[in-house]
C-alpha positions in Angstrom: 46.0 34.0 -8.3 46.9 32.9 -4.9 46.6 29.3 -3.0 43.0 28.5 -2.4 43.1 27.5 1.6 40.6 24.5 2.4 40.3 22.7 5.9 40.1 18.7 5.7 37.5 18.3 8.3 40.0 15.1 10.1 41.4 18.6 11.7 38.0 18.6 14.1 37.1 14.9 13.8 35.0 14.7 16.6 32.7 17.5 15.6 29.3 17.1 14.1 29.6 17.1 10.4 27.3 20.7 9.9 29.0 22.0 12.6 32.7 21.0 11.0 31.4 23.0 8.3 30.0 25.8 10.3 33.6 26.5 11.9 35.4 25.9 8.5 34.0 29.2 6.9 34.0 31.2 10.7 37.8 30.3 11.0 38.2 32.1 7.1 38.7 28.6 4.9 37.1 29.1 1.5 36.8 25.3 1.2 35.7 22.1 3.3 37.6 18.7 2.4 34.8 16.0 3.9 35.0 12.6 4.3 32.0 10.4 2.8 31.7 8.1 5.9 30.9 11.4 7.8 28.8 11.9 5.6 27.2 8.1 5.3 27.0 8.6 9.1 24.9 11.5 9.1 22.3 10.1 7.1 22.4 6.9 8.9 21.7 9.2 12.1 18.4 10.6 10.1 20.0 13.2 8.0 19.3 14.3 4.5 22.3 14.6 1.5 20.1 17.9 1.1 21.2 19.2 4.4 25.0 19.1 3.9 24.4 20.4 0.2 22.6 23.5 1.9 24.9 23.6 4.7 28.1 24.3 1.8 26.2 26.7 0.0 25.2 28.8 3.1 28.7 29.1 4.4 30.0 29.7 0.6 32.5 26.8 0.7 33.9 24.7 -2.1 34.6 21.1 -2.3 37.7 20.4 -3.6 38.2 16.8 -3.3 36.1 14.0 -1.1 37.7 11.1 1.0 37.8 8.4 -0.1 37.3 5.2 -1.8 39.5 2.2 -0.8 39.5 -1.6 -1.3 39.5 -1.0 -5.3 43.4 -1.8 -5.1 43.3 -5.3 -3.9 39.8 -6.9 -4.0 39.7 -9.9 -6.2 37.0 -11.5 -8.2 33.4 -11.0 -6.8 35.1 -8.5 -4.7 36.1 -6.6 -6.8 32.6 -6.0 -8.6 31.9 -5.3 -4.9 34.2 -2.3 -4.6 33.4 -0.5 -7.8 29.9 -0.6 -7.1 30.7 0.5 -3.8 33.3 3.4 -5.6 30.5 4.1 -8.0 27.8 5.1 -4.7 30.7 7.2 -3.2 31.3 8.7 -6.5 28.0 9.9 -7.4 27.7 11.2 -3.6 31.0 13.0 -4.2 29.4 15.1 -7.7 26.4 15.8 -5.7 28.1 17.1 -3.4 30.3 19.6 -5.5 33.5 18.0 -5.5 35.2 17.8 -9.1 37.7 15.2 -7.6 37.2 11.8 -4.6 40.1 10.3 -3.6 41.4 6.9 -4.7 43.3 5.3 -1.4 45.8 2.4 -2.4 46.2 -0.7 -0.3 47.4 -0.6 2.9 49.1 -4.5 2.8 51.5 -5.1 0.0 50.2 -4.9 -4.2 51.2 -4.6 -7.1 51.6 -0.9 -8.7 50.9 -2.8 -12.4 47.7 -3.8 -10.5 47.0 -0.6 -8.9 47.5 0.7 -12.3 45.1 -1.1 -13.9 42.0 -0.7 -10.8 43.2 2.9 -11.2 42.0 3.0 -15.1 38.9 1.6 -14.1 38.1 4.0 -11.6 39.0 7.0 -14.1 36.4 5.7 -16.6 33.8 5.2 -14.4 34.1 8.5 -13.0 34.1 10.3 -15.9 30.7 8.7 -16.8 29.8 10.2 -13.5 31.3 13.4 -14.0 34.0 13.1 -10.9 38.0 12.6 -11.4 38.9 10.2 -9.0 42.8 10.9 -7.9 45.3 8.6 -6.8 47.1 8.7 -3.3 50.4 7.4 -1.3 50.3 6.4 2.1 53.7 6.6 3.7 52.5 4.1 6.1 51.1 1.4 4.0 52.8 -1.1 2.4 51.9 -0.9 -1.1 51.9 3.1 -2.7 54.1 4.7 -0.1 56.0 7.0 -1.7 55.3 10.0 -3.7 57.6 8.2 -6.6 55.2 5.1 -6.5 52.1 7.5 -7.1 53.7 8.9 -10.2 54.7 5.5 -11.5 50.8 4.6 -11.0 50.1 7.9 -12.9 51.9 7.7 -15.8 51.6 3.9 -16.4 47.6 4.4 -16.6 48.4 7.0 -19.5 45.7 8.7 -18.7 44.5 12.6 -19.3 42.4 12.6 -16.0 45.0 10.9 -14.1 46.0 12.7 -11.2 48.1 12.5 -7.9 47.1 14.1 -4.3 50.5 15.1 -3.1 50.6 15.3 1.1 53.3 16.5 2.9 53.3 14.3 6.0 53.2 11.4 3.2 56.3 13.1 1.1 58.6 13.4 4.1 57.7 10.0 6.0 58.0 7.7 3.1 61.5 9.2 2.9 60.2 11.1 -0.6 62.5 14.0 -2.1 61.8 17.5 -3.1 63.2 15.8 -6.3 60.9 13.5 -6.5 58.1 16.4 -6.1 59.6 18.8 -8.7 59.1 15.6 -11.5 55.6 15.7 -10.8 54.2 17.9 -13.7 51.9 20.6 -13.0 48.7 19.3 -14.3 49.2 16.5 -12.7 48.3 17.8 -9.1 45.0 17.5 -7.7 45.2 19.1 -4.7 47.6 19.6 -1.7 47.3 18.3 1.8 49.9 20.7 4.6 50.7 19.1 8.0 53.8 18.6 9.8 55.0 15.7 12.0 55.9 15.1 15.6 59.2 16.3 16.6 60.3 13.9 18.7 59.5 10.4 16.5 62.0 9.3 13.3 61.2 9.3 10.2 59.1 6.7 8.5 58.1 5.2 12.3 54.9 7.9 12.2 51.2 7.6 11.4 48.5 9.8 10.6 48.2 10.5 14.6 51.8 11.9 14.6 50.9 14.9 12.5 51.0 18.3 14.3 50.6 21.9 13.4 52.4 23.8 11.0 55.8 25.2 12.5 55.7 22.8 15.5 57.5 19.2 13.8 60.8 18.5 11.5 58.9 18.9 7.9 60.6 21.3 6.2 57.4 23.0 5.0 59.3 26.1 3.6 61.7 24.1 1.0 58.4 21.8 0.2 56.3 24.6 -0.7 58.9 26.7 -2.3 59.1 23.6 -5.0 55.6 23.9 -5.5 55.5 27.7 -6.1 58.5 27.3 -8.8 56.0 24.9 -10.7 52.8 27.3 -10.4 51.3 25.7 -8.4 48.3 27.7 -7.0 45.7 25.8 -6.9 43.6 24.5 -3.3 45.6 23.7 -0.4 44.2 21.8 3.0 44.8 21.7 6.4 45.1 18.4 7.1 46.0 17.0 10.9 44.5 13.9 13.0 46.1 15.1 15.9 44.1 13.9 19.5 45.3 16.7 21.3 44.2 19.2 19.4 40.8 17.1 19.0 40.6 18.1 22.9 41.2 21.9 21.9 38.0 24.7 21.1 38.0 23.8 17.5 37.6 27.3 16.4 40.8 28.5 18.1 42.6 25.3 16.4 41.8 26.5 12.8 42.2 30.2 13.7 46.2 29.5 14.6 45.9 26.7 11.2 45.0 29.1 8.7 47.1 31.8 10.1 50.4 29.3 9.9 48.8 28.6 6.3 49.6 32.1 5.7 52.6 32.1 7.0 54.2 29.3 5.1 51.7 29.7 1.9 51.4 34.0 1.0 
């Protein structure tokens, strides 16, 4: 068995969502990472859930996660009752739609992990009355979850055997993470894997999602990274992920054509 490559669809944001899916499988992904407000904006535009469901199916793509669900973290109160029913829509959009995980975004301002924790547990028992695991993410930007040790904290305190962590490698490396820090993360713990690598010329923790570039071109040290993950087994669905402007200007096709072959590079 050998890493499953996926494209998250941020990589060609300003594409049309059918057509993000189109150029997935015609650049050689086997999967499509989507985001739901893509989605929400397609119907919104006059679009049917049906469309995108066919769309996958034609192309013979897999869903391995679905972005995201957020304010769950922090809402309070009437709020919060607010957010999980919002989580419970995105949820059930997420199974229709294939995906066996959605994930779980933490707060961006400052929040308790023993809270987070807690929302967390919530989430995981409502998704599995839905049939979806939701999976729990750090943000090396935000100011709550930011580093891959926080998200294993989160993990284990919820006790959980659905919990799960999204590990990112733009994340790992801004928030100052260690290839120690990855290597405690048990296997079955992983989720799925996000690949990117970060500006060259901008320090460490000062970047945001913006600042990622192509594999091979910033200071990530993709080959020590992945080389952890291999000596854990680690084989399951990997995902170019970049929200890079200038390559937004770029033929999109010719963007995940020199993607997958760096995922190949770095990955086989």
């Amino acid at each position: 068995m050998s890493f499953i490559f996926c494209l998250n669809t941020s990589t060609i944001k300003p594409q049309p969502l059918l057509k993000k899916i189109e150029l997935t499988a015609a650049a050689g992904f086997k999967g499509v990472e989507l985001w739901l407000n893509d989605v929400y904006e397609y119907i919104g535009q006059g679009g049917e859930v049906s469309d995108v469901e066919k769309a996958i199916a034609d192309h013979g793509l897999i869903v391995p996660c679905i972005i995201a669900m957020r304010q769950w973290g922090e809402a309070e109160g009437l709020e919060y009752n607010l957010a999980l029913d919002e989580a419970k829509r995105r949820m059930e959009l997420a199974t229709r739609l294939g995906a066996p995980y959605i994930v779980a975004t933490p707060p961006r301002e400052a929040c308790d992990l023993h809270q987070i924790a807690s929302r967390y547990r919530d989430l995981l028992k409502m998704g599995r009355e839905i049939g979806i695991k939701p999976t729990f993410e750090y943000i090396g930007f935000f100011q709550s979850a930011s580093r891959l040790s926080h998200a294993w904290q989160v993990v284990q305190e919820v006790d959980d055997p659905d919990a799960t962590l999204i590990l990112d490698t733009f994340h790992t490396w801004n928030s100052h993470s260690t290839l120690e820090d990855l290597a405690a993360v048990p296997l079955e713990r992983i989720s799925h894997y996000h690949i990117d690598d970060a500006d060259p010329n901008k320090a460490i923790g000062t970047q945001t999602d913006p600042d990622r570039v192509m594999l091979g071109e910033g200071q990530i040290d993709l080959t020590a990274e992945i080389s952890v993950l291999k000596k854990k087994g680690y084989q399951g669905t990997v995902s170019l992920e970049l929200f890079n402007q200038a390559l937004w200007k770029q033929d999109p096709l010719e963007v995940l054509k020199v993607g997958i072959e760096r995922m190949h590079r770095y990955l086989d």
